[in-house]
VOVO-63250 format. One record per residue (C-alpha): residue number from 0; x, y, z. Coordinates in steps of 0.1 Angstrom, whole numbers, padded with zeros to 4 digits. Example, Ala and Ser with C-alpha at 12.3 -4.5 7.8 and 13.67 -1.06 7.14 Angstrom:
2
(0,(0123,-0045,0078))
(1,(0137,-0011,0071))
//
This chain:
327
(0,(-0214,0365,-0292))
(1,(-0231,0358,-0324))
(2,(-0225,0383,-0354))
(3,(-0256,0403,-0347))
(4,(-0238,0409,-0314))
(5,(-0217,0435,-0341))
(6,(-0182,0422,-0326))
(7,(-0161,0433,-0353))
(8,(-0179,0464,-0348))
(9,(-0171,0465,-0310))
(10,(-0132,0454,-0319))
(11,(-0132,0480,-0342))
(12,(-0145,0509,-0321))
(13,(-0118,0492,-0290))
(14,(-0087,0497,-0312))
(15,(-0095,0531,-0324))
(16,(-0102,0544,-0288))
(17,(-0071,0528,-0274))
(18,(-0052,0546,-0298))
(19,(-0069,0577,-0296))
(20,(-0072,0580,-0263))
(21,(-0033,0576,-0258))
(22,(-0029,0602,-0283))
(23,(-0050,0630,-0268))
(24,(-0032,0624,-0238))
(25,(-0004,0630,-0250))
(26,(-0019,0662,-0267))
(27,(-0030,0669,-0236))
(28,(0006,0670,-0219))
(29,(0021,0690,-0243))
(30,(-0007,0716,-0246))
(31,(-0023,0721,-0214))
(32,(-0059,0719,-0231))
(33,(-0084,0713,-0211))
(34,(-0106,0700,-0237))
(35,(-0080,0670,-0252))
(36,(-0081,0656,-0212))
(37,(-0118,0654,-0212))
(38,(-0115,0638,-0248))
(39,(-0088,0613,-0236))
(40,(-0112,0605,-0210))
(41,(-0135,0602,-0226))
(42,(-0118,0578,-0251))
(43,(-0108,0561,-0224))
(44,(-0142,0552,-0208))
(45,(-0153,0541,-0244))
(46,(-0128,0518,-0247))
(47,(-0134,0504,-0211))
(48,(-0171,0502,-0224))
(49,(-0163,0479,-0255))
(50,(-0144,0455,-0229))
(51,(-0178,0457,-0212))
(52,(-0196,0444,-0240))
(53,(-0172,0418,-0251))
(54,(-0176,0404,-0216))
(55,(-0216,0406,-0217))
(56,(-0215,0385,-0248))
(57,(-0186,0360,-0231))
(58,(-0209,0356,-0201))
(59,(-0242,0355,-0218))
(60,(-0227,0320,-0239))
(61,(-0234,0302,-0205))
(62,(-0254,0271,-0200))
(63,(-0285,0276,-0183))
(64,(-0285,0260,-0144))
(65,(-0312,0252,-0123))
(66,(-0308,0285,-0101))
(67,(-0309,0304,-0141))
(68,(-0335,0277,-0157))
(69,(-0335,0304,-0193))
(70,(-0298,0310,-0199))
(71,(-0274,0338,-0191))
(72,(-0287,0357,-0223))
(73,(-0300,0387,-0206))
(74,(-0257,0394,-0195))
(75,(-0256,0415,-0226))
(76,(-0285,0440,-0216))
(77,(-0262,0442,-0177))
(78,(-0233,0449,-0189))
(79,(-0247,0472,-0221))
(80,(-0264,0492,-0189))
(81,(-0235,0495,-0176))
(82,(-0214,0511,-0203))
(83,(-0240,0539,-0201))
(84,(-0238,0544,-0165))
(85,(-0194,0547,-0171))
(86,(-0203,0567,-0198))
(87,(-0224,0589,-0176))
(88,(-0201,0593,-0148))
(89,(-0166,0587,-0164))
(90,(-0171,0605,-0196))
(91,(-0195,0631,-0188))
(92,(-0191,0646,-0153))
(93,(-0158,0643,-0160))
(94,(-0159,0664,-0186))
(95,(-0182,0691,-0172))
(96,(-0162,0696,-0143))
(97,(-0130,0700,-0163))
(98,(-0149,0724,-0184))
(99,(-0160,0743,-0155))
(100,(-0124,0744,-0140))
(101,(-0112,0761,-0169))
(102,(-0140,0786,-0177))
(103,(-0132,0794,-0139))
(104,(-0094,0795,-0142))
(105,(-0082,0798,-0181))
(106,(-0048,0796,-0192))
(107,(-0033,0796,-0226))
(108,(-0031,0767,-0250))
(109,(0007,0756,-0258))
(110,(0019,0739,-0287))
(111,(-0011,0748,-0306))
(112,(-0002,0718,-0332))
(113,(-0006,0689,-0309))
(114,(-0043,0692,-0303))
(115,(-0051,0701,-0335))
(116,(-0029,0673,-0350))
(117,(-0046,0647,-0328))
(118,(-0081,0657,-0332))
(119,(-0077,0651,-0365))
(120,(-0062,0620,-0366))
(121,(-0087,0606,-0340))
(122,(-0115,0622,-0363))
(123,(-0099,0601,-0389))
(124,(-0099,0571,-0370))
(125,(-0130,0572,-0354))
(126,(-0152,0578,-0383))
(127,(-0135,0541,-0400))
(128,(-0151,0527,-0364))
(129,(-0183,0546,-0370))
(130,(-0184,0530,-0407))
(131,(-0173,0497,-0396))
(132,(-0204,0498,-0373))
(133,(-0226,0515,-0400))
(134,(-0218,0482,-0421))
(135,(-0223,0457,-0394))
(136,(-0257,0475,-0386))
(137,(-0269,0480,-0419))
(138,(-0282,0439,-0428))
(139,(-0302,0439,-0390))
(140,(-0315,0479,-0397))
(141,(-0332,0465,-0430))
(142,(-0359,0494,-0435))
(143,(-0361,0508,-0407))
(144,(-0344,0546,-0397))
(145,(-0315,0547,-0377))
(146,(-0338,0560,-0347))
(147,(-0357,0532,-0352))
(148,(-0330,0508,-0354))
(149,(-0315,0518,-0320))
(150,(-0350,0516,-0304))
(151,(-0363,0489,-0316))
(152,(-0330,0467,-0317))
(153,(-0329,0440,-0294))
(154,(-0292,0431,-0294))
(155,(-0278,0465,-0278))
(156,(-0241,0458,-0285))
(157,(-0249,0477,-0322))
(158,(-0266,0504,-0310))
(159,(-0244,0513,-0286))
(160,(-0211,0513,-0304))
(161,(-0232,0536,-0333))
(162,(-0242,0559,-0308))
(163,(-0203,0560,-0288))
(164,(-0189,0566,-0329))
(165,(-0214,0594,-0330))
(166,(-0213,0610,-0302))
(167,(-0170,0607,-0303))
(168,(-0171,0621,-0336))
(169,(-0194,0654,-0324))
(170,(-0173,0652,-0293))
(171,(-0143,0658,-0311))
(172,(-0157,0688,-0336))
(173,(-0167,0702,-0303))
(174,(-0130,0700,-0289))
(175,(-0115,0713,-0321))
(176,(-0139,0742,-0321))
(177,(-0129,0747,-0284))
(178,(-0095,0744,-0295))
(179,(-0097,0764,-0327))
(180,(-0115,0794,-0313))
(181,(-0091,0793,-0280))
(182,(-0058,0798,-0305))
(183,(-0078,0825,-0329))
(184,(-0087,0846,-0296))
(185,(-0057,0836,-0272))
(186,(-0088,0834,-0242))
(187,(-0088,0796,-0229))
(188,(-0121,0803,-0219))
(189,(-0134,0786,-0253))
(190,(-0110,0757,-0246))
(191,(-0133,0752,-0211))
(192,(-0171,0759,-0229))
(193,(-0160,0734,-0262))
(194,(-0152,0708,-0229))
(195,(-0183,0717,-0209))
(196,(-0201,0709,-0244))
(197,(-0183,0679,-0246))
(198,(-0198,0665,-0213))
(199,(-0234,0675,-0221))
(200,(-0237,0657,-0249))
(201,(-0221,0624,-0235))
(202,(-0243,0625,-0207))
(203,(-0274,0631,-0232))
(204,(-0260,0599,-0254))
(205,(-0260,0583,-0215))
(206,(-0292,0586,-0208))
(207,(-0309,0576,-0244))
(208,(-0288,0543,-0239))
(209,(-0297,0540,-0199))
(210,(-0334,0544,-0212))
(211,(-0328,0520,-0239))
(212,(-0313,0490,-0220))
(213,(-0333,0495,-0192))
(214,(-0368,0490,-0215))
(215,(-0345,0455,-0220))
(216,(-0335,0445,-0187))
(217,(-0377,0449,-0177))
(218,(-0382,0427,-0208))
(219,(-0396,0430,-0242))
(220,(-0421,0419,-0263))
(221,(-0410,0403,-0301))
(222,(-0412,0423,-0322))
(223,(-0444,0433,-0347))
(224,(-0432,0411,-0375))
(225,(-0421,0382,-0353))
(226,(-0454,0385,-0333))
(227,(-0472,0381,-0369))
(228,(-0448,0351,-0380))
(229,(-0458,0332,-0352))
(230,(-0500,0336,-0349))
(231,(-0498,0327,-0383))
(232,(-0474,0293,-0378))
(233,(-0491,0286,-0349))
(234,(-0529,0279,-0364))
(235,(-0533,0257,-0389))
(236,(-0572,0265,-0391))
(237,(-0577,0223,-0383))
(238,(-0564,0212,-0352))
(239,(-0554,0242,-0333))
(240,(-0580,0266,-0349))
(241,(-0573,0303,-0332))
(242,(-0551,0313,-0302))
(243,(-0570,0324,-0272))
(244,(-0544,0349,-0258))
(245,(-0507,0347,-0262))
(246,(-0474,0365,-0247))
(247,(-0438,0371,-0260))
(248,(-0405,0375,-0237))
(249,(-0370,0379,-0252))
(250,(-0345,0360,-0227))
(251,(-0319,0373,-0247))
(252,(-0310,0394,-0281))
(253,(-0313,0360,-0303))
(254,(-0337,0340,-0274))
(255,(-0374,0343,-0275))
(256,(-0398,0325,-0251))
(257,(-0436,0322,-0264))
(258,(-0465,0309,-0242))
(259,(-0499,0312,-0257))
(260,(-0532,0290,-0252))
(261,(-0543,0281,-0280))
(262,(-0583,0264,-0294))
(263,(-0584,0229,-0304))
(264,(-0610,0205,-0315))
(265,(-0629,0196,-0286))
(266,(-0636,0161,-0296))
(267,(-0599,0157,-0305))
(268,(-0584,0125,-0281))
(269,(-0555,0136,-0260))
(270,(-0533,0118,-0281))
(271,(-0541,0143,-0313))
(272,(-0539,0171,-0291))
(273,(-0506,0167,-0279))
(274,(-0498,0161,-0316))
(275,(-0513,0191,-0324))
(276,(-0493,0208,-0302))
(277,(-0455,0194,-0310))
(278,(-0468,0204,-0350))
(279,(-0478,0239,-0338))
(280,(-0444,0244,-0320))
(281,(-0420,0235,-0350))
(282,(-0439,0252,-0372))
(283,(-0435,0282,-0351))
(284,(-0395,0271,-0346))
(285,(-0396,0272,-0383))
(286,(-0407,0305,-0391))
(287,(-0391,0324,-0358))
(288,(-0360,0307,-0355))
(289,(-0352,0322,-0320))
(290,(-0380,0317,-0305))
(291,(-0366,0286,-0286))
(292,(-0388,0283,-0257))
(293,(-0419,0274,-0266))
(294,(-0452,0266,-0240))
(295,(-0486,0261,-0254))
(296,(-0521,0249,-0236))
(297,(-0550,0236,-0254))
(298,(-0581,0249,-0249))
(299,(-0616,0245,-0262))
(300,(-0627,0284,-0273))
(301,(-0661,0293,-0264))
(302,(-0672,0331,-0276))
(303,(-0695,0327,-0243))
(304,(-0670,0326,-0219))
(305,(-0649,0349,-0236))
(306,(-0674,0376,-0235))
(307,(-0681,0371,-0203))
(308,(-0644,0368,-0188))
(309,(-0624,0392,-0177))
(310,(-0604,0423,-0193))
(311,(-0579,0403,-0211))
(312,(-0557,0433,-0222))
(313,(-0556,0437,-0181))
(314,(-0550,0402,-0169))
(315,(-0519,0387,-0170))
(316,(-0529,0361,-0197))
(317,(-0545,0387,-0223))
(318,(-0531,0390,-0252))
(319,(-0498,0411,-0256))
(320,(-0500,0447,-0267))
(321,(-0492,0457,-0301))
(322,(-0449,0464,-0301))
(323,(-0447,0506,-0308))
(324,(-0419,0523,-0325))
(325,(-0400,0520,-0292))
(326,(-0392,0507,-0262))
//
């Protein structure tokens, strides 16, 4: 996985939820709170997310085969889909149920300084993991918000660690509430509503990420300012003089596929064409690195048959729509 795959980020985020999630269970045993097993759960479904992740990126180095002609690249956006399905299930349901057990059934919280010992130390430790991935994301986010960022990001590993850190750090101010107001009042019932709270909002951070890497797995567009870099590589205004319609595909995070017809002269010889062509293509390598596979025709424009052709926004080789905020 290449850096903008955020590994350090990812190794990070693993080490801290190993940790933490042995901790809370721990917590969990000597306190009877409901809220540190959904936590230790849920620590330990983030953790079994990151191995996900480091595995997408592992399987997505693979040559490309004749059965797989563009690569293994899209491996990361699987197995990123994936975390948010464990997160879903494992973390979340998990978590509501619990919650739901102990609203129904309450019982008193024991060793009131194990919970509240943990949940601190794991706020600790997570929010190093959340800065570690603030750091990684910060060179890729350049301008852009962090809503933006996580939308329009085409490597998901980043956005998903960001948005497992954030919603672990919430998680646990919701546990310590649950915890908190359970000892102030001696009713476990809050222990049971700060874990019901606790599975809402991992199923919420679930379902952003399933909509997310699913927009992915269908296939995106480059982005605006890619899209921009390569019209403008690709004409030199002599012998390949406008592009007729072009389309974008990213095989991967850091793969981009371009096909495009393109106007030449239309008393250039075959052999200048095909010249033309091979320029237009490393200049286009040039200034969109990624953009690795590369397929243009040559065409000879005519504003007759244009106008008189069909709706190229609605045929399959019109020209791509402009790329919005999000996915």
């Amino acid at each position: 996985m290449s850096a903008s795959g955020g590994t350090k980020a990812i190794v990070a985020a693993l080490a801290a939820n190993l940790a933490i999630a042995a901790a809370k269970f721990v917590a969990f045993l000597f306190s009877g709170s409901s809220s540190m097993l959904a936590e230790s759960v849920h620590s330990l479904a983030d953790s079994g997310n990151q191995g996900l992740l480091l595995l997408g990126g592992k399987k997505a180095k693979r040559e490309a085969t004749p059965q797989h002609p563009f690569g293994y690249g899209r491996e990361r956006y699987i197995y990123a889909f994936l975390v948010s399905i464990v997160l879903f299930s494992v973390g979340g349901m998990f978590a509501i149920y619990e919650g739901y057990e102990k609203i129904k059934h309450p019982h008193e919280i024991t060793d009131w300084y194990w919970p509240i010992g943990v949940l601190v130390f794991a706020i600790i430790a997570e929010s190093f993991s959340f800065r570690t991935a603030i750091k990684e994301s910060n060179p890729l986010r350049g301008q852009l918000t962090w809503t933006q960022f996580v939308r329009r990001a085409k490597a998901p590993e980043l956005p998903v660690v960001l948005l497992e850190d954030l919603g672990a750090l919430v998680g646990l101010f919701l546990a310590l509430g649950g915890v908190g107001l359970a000892l102030l009042t001696g009713n476990g019932v809050w222990d049971g509503i700060g874990t019901l709270c606790i599975g809402v909002l991992l199923i919420v951070i679930a379902l952003v990420l399933a909509a997310e890497t699913k927009s992915l797995l269908l296939g995106e567009a480059a982005g605006t300012d890619d899209v921009e870099k390569i019209k403008a590589a690709m004409v030199d205004g002599d012998t390949v003089t406008r592009i007729i319609h072009m389309r974008t595909l990213h095989l991967g995070p850091e793969e981009l596929l371009v096909a495009a017809k393109v106007a030449v002269q239309h008393d250039d010889t075959a052999g200048e064409v095909a010249e033309a062509i091979n320029a237009a293509e490393d200049r286009i390598r040039a200034a969109v690195p990624i953009a690795r596979v590369i397929y243009l025709e040559p065409d000879v424009y005519s504003e007759a048959a244009a106008a008189a052709g069909t709706n190229p926004s609605k045929s399959p080789g019109g020209p791509a729509p402009t790329p919005d905020a999000g996915h």
